[in-house]
C-alpha positions as CSV (number, residue, x, y, z in Angstrom):
1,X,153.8,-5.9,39.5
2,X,156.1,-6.3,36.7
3,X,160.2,-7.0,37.5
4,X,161.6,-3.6,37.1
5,X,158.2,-1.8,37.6
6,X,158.7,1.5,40.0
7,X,155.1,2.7,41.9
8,X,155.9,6.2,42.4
9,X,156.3,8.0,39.3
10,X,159.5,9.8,38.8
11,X,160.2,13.1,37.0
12,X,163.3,13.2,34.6
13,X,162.3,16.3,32.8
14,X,164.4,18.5,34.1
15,X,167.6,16.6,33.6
16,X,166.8,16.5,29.7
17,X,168.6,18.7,27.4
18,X,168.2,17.4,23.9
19,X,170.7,19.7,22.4
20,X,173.8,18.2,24.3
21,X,172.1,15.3,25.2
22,X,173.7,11.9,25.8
23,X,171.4,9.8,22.9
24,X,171.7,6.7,25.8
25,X,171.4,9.4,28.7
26,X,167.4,8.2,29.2
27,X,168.8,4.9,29.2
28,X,171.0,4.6,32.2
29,X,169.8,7.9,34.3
30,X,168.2,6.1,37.7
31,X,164.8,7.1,38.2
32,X,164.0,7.8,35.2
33,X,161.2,5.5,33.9
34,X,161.3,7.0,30.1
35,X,162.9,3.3,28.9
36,X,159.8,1.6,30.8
37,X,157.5,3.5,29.2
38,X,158.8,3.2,26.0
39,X,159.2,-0.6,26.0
40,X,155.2,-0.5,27.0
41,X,153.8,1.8,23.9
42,X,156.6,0.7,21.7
43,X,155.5,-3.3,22.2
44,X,153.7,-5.1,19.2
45,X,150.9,-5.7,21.5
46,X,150.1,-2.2,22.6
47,X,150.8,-1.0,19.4
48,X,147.9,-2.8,18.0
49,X,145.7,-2.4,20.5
50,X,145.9,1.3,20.7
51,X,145.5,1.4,16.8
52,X,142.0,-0.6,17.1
53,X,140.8,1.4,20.1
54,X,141.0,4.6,17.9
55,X,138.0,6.4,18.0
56,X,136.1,3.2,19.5
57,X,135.2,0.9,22.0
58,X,135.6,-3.0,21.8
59,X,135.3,-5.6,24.0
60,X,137.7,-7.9,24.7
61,X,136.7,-10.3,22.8
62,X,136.5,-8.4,20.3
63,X,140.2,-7.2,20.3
64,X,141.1,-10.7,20.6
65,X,139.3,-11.9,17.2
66,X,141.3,-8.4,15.5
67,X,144.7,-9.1,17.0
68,X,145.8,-12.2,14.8
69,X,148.5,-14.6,17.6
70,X,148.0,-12.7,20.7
71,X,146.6,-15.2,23.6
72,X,144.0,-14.1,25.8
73,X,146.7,-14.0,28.9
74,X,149.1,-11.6,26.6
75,X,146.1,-9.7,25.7
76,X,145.1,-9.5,29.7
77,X,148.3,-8.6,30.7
78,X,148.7,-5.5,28.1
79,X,145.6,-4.0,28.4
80,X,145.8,-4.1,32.3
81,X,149.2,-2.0,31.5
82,X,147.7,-0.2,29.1
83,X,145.0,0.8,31.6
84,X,147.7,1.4,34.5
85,X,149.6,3.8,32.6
86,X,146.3,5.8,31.7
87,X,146.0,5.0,28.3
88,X,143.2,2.9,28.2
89,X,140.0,2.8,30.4
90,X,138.3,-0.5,30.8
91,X,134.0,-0.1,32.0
92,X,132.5,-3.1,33.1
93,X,128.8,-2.8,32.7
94,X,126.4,-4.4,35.6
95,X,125.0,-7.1,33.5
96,X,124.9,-10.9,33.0
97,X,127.0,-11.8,31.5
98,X,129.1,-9.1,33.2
99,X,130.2,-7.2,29.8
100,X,133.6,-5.1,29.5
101,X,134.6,-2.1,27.3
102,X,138.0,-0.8,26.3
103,X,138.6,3.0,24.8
104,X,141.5,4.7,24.4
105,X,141.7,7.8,27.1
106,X,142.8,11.1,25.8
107,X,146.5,10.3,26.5
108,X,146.2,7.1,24.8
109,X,144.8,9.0,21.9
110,X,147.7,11.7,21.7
111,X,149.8,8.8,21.7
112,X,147.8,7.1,18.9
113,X,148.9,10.2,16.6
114,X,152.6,9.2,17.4
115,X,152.0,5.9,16.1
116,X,149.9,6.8,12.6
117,X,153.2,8.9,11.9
118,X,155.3,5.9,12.9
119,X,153.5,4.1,10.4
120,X,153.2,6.6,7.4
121,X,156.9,6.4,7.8
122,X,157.5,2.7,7.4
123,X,154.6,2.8,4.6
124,X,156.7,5.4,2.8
125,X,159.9,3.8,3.0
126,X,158.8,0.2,2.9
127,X,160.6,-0.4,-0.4
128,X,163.8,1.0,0.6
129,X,163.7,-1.1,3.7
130,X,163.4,-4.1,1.9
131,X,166.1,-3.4,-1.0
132,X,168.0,-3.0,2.2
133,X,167.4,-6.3,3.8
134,X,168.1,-8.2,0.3
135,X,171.5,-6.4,-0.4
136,X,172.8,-6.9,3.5
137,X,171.0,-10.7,2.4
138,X,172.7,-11.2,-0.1
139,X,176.1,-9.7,1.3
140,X,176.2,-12.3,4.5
141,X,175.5,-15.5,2.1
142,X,178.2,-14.3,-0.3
143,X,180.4,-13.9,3.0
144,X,178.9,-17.3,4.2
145,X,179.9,-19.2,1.0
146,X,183.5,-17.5,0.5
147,X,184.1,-18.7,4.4
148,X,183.3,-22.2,3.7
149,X,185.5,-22.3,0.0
150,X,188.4,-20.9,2.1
């Protein structure tokens, strides 16, 4: 089990009230696993495996050959938290060679229309993003070089 990894599930919902809420409150309430989950669905890994699983199965394998840099432990390791927090199912069929089968479940698809809007909204805004990055850029090196002339 992960460091940090509770087994019983715990219920914050009824501490939450977004209108006066705290924006760090779901960070530092104990018991509260919302900052778990969201470091699970919000890592790279996740992300792109619940964006290939939509409206398919693959094998794993398969998902390997899509995902460009992940290893086949990293790979392991996320789907088997990926299956643990019920958003992916894994079917192993009885045959030899013993084949396996990953598919989003219907929470993992609910959460997979999360992640399209999360991505519309960096495709629309790409461009601003990176005018952005090349002004702050381009700030620090003119604040690099005036530090070194004085």
């Amino acid at each position: 089990m992960e460091v940090g990894t509770s087994k019983s599930p715990s219920n914050c919902a009824s501490t939450v009230d977004y209108g006066d809420a705290d924006p760090f409150q779901w960070d530092t309430r104990e018991g509260c696993e919302v900052r778990q989950i969201l470091d699970r669905v919000a890592d790279k890994w996740s992300l792109l495996v619940i964006a290939l699983l939509e409206n398919r199965r693959l094998r794993f394998t398969e998902l390997r050959r899509e995902i460009d840099g992940v290893s086949q432990r990293m790979l392991t390791v996320t789907l088997r938290q990926l299956e643990r927090d019920g958003l992916v199912r894994r079917t192993v069929h009885p045959v030899v060679p013993p084949r396996v089968d990953y598919e989003l479940t219907p929470l993992g698809g609910t959460l997979h229309a999360t992640i399209q809007s999360l991505v519309r909204w960096t495709e629309d805004h790409q461009r601003e993003i990176a005018a952005a990055r090349a002004a702050y850029d381009a700030r620090e090196a003119g604040a690099e070089v005036g530090a070194k002339a004085g």
